[in-house]
C-alpha positions in Angstrom: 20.0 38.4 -18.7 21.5 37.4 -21.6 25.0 36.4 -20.5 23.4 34.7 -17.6 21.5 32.8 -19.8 24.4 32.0 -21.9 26.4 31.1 -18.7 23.9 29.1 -17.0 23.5 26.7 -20.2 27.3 26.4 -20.6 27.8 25.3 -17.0 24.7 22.7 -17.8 26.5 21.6 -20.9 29.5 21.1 -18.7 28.1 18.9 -15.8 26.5 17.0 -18.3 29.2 16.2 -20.4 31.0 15.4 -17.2 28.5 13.6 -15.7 29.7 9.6 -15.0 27.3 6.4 -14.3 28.1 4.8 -10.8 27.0 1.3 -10.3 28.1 -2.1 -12.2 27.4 -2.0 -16.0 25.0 -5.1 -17.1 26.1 -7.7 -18.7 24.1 -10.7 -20.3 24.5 -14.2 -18.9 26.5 -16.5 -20.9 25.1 -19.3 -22.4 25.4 -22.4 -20.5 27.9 -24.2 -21.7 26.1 -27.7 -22.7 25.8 -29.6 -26.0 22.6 -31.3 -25.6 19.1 -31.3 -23.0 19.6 -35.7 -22.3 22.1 -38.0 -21.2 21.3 -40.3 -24.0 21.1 -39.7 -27.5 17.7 -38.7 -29.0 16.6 -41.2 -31.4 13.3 -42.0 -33.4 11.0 -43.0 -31.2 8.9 -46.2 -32.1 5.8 -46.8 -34.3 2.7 -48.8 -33.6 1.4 -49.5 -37.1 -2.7 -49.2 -37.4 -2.8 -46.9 -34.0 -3.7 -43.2 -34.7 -1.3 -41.3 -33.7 1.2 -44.5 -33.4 3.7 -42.6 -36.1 7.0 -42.2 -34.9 8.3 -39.1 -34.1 11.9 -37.4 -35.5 13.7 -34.8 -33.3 15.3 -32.2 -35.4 18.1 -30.1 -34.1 18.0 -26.9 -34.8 14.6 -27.1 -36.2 12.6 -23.6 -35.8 9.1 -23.4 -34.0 6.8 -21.7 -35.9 5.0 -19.1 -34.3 1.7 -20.8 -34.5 2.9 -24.5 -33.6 -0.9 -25.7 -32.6 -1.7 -26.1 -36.7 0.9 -28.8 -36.9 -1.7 -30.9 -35.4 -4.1 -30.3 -38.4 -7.1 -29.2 -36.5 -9.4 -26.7 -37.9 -11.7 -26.6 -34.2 -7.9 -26.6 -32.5 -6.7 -23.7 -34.7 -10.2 -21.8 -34.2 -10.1 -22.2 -30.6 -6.5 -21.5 -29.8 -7.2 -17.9 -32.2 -10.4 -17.0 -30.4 -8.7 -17.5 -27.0 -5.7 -15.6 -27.4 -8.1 -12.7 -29.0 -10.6 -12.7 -25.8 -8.7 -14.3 -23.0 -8.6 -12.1 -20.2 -5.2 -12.7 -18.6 -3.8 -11.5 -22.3 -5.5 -8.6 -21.9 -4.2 -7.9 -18.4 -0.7 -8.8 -19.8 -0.6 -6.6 -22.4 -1.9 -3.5 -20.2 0.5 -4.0 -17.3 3.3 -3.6 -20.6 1.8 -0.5 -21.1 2.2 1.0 -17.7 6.0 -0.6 -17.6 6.2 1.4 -21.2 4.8 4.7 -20.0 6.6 4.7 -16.9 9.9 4.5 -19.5 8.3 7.4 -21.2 7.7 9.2 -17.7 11.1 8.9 -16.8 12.6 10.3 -20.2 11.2 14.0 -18.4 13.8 14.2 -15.9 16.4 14.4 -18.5 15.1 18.1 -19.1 14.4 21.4 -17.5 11.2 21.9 -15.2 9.7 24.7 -16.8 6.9 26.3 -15.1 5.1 29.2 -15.0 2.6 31.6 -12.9 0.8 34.6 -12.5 0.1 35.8 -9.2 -2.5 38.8 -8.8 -2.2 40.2 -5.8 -4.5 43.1 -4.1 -3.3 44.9 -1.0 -4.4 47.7 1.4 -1.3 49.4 3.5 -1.3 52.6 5.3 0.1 56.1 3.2 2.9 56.1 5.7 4.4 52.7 4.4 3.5 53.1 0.9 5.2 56.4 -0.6 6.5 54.6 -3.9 2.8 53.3 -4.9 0.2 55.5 -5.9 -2.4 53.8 -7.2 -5.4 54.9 -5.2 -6.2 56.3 -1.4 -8.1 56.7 0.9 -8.6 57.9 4.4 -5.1 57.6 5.2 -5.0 53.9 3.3 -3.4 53.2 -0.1 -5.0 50.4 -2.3 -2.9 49.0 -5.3 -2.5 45.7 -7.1 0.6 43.2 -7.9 1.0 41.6 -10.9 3.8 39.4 -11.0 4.2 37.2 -14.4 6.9 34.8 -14.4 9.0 31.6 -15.5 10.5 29.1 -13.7 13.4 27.0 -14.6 15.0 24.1 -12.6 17.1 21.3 -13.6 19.2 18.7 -12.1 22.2 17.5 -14.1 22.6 13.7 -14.0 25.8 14.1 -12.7 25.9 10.6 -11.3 23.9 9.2 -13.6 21.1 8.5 -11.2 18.5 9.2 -13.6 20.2 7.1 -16.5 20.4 4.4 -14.0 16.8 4.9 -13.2 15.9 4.8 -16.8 17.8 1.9 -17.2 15.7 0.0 -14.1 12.5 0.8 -15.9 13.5 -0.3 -19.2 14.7 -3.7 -17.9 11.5 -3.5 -16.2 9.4 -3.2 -18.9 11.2 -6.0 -21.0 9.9 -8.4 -18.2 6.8 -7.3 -18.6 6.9 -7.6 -22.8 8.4 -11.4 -21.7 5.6 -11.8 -19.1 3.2 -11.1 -21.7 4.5 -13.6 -24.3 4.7 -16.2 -21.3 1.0 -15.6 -20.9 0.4 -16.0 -24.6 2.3 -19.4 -24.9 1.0 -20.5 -21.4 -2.6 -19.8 -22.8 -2.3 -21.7 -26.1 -0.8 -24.5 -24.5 -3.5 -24.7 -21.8 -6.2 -24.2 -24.7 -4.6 -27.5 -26.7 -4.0 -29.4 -23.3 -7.5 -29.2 -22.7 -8.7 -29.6 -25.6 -6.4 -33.3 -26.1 -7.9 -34.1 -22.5 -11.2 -33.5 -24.0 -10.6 -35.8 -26.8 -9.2 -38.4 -24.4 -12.8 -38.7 -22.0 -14.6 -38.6 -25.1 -12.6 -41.9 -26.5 -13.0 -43.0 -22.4 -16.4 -42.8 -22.6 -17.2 -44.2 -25.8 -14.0 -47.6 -24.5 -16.7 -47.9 -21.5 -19.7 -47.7 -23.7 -17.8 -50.5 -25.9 -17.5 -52.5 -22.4 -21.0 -51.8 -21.3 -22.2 -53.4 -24.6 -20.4 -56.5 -24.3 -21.2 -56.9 -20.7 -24.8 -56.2 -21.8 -25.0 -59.1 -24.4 -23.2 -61.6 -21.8 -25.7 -60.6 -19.5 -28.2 -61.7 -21.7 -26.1 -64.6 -22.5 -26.0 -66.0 -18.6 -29.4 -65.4 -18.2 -31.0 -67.5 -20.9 -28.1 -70.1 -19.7 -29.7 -70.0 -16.3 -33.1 -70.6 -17.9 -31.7 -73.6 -19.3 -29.6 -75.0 -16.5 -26.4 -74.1 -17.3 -25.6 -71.9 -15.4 -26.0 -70.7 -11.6 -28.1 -67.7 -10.1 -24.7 -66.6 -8.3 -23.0 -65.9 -12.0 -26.3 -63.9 -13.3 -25.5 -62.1 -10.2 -21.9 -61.3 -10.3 -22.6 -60.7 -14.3 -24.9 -57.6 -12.8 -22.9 -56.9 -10.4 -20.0 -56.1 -13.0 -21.8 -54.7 -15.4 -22.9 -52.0 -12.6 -19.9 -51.7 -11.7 -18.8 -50.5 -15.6 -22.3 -48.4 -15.7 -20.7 -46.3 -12.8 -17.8 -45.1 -14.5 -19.6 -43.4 -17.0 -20.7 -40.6 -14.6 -17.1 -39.9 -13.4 -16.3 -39.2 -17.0 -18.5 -37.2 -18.0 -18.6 -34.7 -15.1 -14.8 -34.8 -16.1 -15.9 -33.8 -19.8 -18.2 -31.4 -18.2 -15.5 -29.6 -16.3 -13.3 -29.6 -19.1 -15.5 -28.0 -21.4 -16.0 -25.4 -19.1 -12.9 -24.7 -18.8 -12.1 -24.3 -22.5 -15.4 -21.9 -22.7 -13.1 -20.0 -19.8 -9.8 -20.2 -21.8 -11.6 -18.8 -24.8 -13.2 -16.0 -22.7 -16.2 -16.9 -22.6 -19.1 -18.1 -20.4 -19.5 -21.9 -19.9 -23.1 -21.4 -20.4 -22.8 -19.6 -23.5 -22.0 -23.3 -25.5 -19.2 -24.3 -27.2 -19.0 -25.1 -30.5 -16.0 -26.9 -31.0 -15.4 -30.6 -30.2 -12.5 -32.6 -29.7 -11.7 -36.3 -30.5 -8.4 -38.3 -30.7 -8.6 -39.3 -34.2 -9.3 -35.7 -36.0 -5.9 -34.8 -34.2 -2.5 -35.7 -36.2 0.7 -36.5 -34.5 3.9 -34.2 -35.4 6.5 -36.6 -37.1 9.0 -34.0 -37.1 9.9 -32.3 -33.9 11.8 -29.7 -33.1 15.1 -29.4 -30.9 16.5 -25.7 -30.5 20.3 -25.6 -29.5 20.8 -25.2 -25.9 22.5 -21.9 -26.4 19.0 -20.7 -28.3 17.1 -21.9 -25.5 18.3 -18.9 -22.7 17.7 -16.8 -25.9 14.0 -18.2 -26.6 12.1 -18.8 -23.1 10.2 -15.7 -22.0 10.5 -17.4 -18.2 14.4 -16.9 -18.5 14.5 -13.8 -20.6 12.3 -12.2 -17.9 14.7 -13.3 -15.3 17.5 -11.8 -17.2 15.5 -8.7 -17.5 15.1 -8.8 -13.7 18.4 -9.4 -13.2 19.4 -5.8 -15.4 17.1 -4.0 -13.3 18.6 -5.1 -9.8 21.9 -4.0 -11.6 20.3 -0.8 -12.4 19.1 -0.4 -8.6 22.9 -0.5 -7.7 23.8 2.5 -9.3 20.7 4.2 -8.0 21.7 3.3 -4.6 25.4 4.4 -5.0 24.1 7.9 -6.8 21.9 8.5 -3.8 24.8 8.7 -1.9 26.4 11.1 -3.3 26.1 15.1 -3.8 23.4 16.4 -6.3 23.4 19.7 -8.4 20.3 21.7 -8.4 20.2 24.7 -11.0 16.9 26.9 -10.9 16.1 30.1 -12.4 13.4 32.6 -12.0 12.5 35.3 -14.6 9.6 37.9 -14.7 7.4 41.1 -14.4 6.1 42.9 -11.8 3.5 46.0 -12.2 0.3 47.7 -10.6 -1.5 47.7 -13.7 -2.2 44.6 -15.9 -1.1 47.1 -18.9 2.1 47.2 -18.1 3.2 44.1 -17.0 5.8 43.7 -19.4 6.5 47.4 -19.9 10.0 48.4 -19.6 11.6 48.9 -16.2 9.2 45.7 -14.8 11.6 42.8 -15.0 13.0 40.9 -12.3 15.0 37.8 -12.6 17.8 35.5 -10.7 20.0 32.3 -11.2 20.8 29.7 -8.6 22.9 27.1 -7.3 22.5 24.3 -4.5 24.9 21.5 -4.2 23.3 19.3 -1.7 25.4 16.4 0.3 24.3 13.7 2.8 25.7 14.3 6.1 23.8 11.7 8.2 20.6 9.7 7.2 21.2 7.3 10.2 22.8 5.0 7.8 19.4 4.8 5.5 21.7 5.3 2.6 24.2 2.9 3.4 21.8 0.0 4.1 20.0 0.6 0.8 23.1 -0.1 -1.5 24.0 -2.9 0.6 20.4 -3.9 -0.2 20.7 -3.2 -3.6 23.5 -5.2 -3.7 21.8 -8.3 -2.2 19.1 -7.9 -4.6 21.2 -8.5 -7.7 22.5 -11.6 -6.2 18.7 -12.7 -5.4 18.1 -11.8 -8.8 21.4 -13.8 -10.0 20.8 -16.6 -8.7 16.6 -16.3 -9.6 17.8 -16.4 -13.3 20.1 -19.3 -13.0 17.3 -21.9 -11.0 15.0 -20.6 -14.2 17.7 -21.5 -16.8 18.1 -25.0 -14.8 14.4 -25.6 -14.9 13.8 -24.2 -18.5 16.8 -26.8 -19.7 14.6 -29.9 -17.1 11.4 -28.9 -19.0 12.9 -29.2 -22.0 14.3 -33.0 -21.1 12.0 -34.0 -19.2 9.6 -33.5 -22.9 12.1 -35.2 -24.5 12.2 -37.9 -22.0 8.2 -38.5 -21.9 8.3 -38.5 -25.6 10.4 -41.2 -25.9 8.6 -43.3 -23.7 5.0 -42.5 -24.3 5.8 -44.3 -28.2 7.2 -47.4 -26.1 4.1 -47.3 -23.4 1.6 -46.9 -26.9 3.2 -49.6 -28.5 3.2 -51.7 -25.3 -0.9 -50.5 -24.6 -1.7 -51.5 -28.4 -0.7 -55.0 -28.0 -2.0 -55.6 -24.7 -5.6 -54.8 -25.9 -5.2 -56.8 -28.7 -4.3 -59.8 -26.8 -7.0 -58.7 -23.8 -9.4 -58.7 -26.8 -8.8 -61.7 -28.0 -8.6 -63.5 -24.7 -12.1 -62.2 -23.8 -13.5 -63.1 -27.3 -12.0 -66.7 -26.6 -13.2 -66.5 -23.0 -16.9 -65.9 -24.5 -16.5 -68.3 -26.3 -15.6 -70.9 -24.1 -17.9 -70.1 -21.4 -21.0 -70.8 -23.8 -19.5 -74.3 -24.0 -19.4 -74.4 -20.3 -15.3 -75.1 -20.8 -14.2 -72.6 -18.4 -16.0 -71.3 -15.0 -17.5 -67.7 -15.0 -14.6 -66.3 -12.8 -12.5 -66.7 -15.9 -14.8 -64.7 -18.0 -14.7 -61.7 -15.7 -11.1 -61.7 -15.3 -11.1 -61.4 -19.5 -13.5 -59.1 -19.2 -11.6 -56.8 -16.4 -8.2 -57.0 -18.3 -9.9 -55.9 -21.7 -11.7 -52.8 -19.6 -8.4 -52.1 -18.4 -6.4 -51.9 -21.2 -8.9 -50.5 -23.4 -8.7 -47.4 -21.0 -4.9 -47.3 -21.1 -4.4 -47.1 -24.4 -6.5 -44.2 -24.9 -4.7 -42.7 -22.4 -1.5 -44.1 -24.4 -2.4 -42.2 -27.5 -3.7 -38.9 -25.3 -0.2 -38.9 -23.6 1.9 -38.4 -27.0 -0.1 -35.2 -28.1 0.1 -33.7 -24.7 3.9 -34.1 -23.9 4.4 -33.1 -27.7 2.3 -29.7 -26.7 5.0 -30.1 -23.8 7.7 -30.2 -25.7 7.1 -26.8 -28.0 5.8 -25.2 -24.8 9.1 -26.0 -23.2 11.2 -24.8 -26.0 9.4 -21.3 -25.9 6.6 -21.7 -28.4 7.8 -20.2 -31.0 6.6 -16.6 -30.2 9.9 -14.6 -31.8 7.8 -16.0 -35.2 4.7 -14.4 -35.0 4.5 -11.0 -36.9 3.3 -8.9 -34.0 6.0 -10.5 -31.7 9.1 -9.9 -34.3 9.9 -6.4 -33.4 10.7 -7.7 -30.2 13.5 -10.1 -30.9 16.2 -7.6 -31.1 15.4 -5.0 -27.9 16.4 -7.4 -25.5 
């Protein structure tokens, strides 16, 4: 038994040592070969002195995102928020448990790289006839003999990867499981980004809704205004009425607004894992937020290297390649090596009592002969999934590198459209303010006034939107670039496996 041992685990070490990987070996995307994300050079974009958040903006090439990019806008609510989401939110939660089934699965398939080793103990109690039974004497009676079986033993079997199907397979679920680590950190940045979105759109109704306050006041006053000018003659029952009419018509966008704030504070309650009903804490207005003067602009290279959205296509793209090989393998003959060792006696006692033992080595070599072309059809599948998966990674890259512009882009022109917003409410201010004016001289007709008043409601509303706008597309703009996660401590062990 000894040789045989000896013989079987040299013919192992042999067809292991032998053993060759079929299929294409992965390779990594290159880079794309670009210098820059725009057409035009990125410059400073403009200020608009005595605007919060009118400071211009500096894009820095090469410039690192930290991990935590949300405290660059100097929000202690903001900070608190984004931490308590990322901490209770539940699609982080179900991210990080489907990368642990992706990681055991890796672990599972690590088995099949050794023996199958199992063992039993069958007890087995039997009645024959004296006339069959003239080696077993354990008992009889009336012409019957009774005895017992007990057959310890050990099973061996192992399948050399001669083929390197289960390397392959390995390799499938490892690529696997790095799109699931990249999914995960895609959820995380996706979250934190939402989380800050919201809570800039929160701080943008608020600032609505206290502009149309602002208006509802000074519609209020005039109000009050072309009524006592009525009393006294100077003006007509049809502007007291179209004075009502427009301040109803400003009263009615408060409602809008709010239900909007409503909604939105629900859904940061959500974000943060919690029930809306629960209350909030946290509240949100433009001018506790600061503006990032310094922005950062990763080399295109570091971008494929940085986006979880394209690293997880890559990763998609290694397991496809994988699946070749696993196809190809399949087609080919296995090796099988099993080996049975054990005891047989009629008396627990002496199971392993000398003279007992049995034991026997064996070989299959198995080859398809026909599978109806099953076989055939899955490799040619395989093969079409790769180039699914090849050309998957390279519209994500494309769209990664049109985020990232596109950010850029907005950036650029939200300063110009701020600056531009900031000097039309000044002058729609001061046109209503002369318009008031005016009209309690009786020097213009009341038509005028409400065309003042109109264009100051109107661009009182779009420069809050102005300012909103620049702290969203910034969030755009470190979202787009990746967000930073390679920075944060738990992420940094991460950076190098893929």
């Amino acid at each position: 038994m000894r040789k045989t041992t000896l013989w079987a685990g040299g013919l192992l070490l042999a067809f292991w040592a032998g053993g060759c990987m079929v299929g294409p070996n992965f390779k990594r995307p290159a880079a794309p070969q670009v210098k820059g994300y725009t057409a035009a050079p990125l410059n400073p974009t403009v200020a608009t002195p005595n605007i919060a958040g009118g400071q211009s903006q500096h894009f820095v090439k090469g410039l690192d995102i930290p991990g935590q990019w949300w405290t660059l806008f100097h929000s202690k609510p903001l900070n608190a928020l984004i931490e308590r989401s990322l901490a209770n939110n539940p699609d982080v939660e179900a991210a990080q448990a489907a990368l642990t089934v992706a990681h055991e699965d890796v672990l599972a398939q690590r088995g099949v790289f050794f023996p199958t080793l199992t063992g039993s103990l069958p007890i087995q109690r039997s009645k024959t006839p004296n006339l069959f039974s003239p080696f077993v004497t354990t008992s009889t009676a009336k012409g019957f003999t009774y005895y017992s079986l007990y057959t310890p033993q050990v099973a061996v079997s192992y399948m050399p990867d001669v083929w390197g199907l289960n390397r392959r397979t390995a390799e499938s679920l490892q690529a696997q499981e790095q799109g699931a680590r990249f999914a995960a950190e895609a959820t995380y940045i996706t979250l934190s980004a939402n989380v800050a979105n919201a809570a800039i759109q929160e701080a943008s109704l608020r600032a609505q809704i206290a502009a149309t306050q602002q208006i509802i006041k000074i519609n209020s006053d005039l109000l009050e205004i072309i009524r006592f000018q009525f009393e006294k003659g100077a003006a007509s029952q049809v502007d007291v009425a179209a004075q009502e009419a427009q301040l109803a018509q400003i009263n009615a966008l408060l409602p809008p607004l709010r239900k909007q704030l409503a909604q939105v504070r629900d859904l940061l309650a959500v974000l943060a894992g919690e029930f809306p009903s629960e209350g909030m804490a946290e509240q949100f207005e433009l001018a506790s937020l600061q503006l990032p003067q310094e922005l950062p602009v990763s080399l295109p290279s570091k971008l494929v290297e940085h986006r979880p959205d394209v690293l997880q296509a890559e990763a998609n793209l290694h397991a496809a390649s994988a699946q070749i090989g696993i196809a190809v393998a399949n087609r080919l003959p296995n090796l099988t090596l099993t080996a049975d060792a054990g005891s047989i006696a009629t008396a627990a006692a002496k199971m392993f009592s000398s003279g007992t033992g049995f034991g026997d080595l064996a070989l299959n070599l198995a080859e398809p002969l026909f599978d109806g072309g099953t076989l055939l059809h899955q490799e040619r599948a395989a093969r079409a999934a790769y180039v699914q998966a090849a050309q998957q990674y390279r519209s994500t890259v494309l769209a990664a590198f049109q985020n990232v512009a596109d950010s850029l882009n907005a950036l650029e022109e939200d300063a110009d459209a701020l600056k531009a917003a900031a000097a039309a409410e000044q002058a729609a201010h001061a046109s209503l303010d002369l318009s008031e004016q005016q009209l309690k001289y009786g020097l213009i007709a009341y038509s005028a006034l409400l065309s003042a008043q109109q264009t100051y409601q109107q661009a009182l509303v779009n420069l809050v939107q102005a300012r909103a706008n620049r702290f969203a597309d910034t969030v755009a703009l470190f979202q787009s670039l990746g967000g930073g996660w390679w920075n944060r401590p738990e992420a940094g062990s991460n950076t190098n496996e893929h």
